[in-house]
N, C-alpha and C positions, 0 to 999 in steps of 0.2 A: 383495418385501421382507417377511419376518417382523415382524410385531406385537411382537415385542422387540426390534426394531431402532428401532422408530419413538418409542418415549419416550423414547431416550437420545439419538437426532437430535436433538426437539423442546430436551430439553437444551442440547444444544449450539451451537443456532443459535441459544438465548436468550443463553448465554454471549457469542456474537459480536455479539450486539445491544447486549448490559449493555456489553463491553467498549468496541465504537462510540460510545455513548451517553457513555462515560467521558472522549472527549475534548473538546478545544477546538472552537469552531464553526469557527473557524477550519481546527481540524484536520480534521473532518468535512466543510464543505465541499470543501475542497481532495481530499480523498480521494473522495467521488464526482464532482467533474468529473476527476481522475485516470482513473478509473474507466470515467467517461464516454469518455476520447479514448482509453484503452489497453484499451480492449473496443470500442472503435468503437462505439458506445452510441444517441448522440445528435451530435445536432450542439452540441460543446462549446463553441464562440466563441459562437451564438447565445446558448447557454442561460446560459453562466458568465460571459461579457463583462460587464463594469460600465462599461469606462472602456477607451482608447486602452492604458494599461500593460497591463490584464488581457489585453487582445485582444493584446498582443504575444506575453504570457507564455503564454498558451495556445497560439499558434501553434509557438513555441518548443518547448511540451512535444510538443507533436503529431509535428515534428520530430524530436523527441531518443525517444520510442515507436515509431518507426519502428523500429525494435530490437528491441520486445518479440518480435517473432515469432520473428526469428533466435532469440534469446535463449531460447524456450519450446525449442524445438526440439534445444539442446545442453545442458541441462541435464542435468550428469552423472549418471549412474545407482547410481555408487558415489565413494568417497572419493580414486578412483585421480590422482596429479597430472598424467597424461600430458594431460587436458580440462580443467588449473585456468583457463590462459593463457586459451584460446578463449571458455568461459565466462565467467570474472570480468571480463575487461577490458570486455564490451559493459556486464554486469551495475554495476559499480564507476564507469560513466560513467552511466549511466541515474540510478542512486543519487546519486552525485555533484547532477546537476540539479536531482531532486525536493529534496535535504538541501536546498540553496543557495536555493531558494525559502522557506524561513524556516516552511512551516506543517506539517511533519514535525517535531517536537520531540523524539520521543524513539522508544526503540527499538520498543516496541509500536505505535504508530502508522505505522509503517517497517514491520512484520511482516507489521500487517493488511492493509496494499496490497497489497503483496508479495504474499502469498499471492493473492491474489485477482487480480489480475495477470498472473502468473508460471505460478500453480500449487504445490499441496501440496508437489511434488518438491522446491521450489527451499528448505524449510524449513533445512536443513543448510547454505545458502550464505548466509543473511541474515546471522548475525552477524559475517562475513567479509570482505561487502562493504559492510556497515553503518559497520563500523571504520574499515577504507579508504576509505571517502568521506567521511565524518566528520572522518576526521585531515586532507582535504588544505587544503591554504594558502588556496585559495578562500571559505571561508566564517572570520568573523570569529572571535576567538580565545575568547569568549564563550560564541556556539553551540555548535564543537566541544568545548569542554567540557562544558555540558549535555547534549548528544549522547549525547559517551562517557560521561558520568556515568548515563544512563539507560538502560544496557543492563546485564543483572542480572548477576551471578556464574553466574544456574541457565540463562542464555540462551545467557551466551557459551561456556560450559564440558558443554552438556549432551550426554549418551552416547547420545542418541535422541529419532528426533523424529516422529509421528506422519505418518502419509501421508493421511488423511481430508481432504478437500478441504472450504474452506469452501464454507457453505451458505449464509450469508448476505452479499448483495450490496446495499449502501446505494445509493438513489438519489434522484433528485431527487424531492420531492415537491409538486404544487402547492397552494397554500393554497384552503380552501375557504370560502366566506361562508356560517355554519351561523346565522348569526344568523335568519335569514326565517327557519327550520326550529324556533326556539326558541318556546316554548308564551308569549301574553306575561302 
């Protein structure tokens, strides 16, 4: 790698940070134990369980990520519709699941999973399948409104979209006790 590739990376993985950093904890959590079960990561029930619901809903997603691979693997290469059906329908039910859990609020936070996920490629199908899992009748008439409302004109209309693969992958972090370490 050229020495002039490497400060525009450093760049750019700050941007994925700042943008991370911009969400809800809610939404950050949820997007690294996402993370955690649709990268096979960690053991997610152990680490993300709090309670009997969370362990259901984890098992649930683990379930419903059982897709992502298929899903990696047809991700069309160009705009042609003859691969929309095969693709969108695993991808529009995946979506579906994570919207319906309530810690996806808006389109960028949908993006950055996605991407991370999925992979760079799938950038061209997000606001696609964001729409369509968003509109359907399952989740309350509220969120889909927030939903759609938070997905830009320059997101859902845009003529191109970069293939650079993120760089930065959120994850768990354990808390440290720095206090012994502090002078007193």
């Amino acid at each position: 790698m050229s020495a002039s590739k490497k400060p525009a990376d450093g760049a750019m993985t700050l941007a994925e940070i700042k943008e991370f950093a911009g969400f809800s904890a809610a939404t950050q959590r949820y997007v690294r134990r996402s993370l955690d079960i649709g990268l096979e990561r960690e053991d997610a029930l152990s680490r993300w369980s709090r309670d009997t619901v969370e362990a259901a809903s984890i098992r649930a997603q683990a379930r419903v990520y059982d897709r992502l691979d298929e899903i990696r693997t047809i991700v069309p290469d160009d705009s042609g519709l003859d691969s929309v059906e095969i693709f969108m329908a695993p991808l529009i039910t995946v979506t579906a699941f994570d919207l319906g859990q309530g810690r996806l609020t808006t389109f960028s936070a949908y993006r950055f999973l996605y991407e991370r996920l999925i992979g760079a490629e799938v950038r061209p199908w997000l606001p696609g399948a964001f729409c369509a899992a968003a509109a359907l009748p399952h989740l309350h008439p509220d969120l889909r409104r927030k939903l759609l409302q938070s997905i830009s004109e320059a997101a859902a209309t845009a003529s191109g979209w970069s293939n650079r693969q993120p760089s930065f992958f959120p994850a768990w972090v354990e808390k440290v006790d720095t206090s012994a370490a502090l002078p007193n």
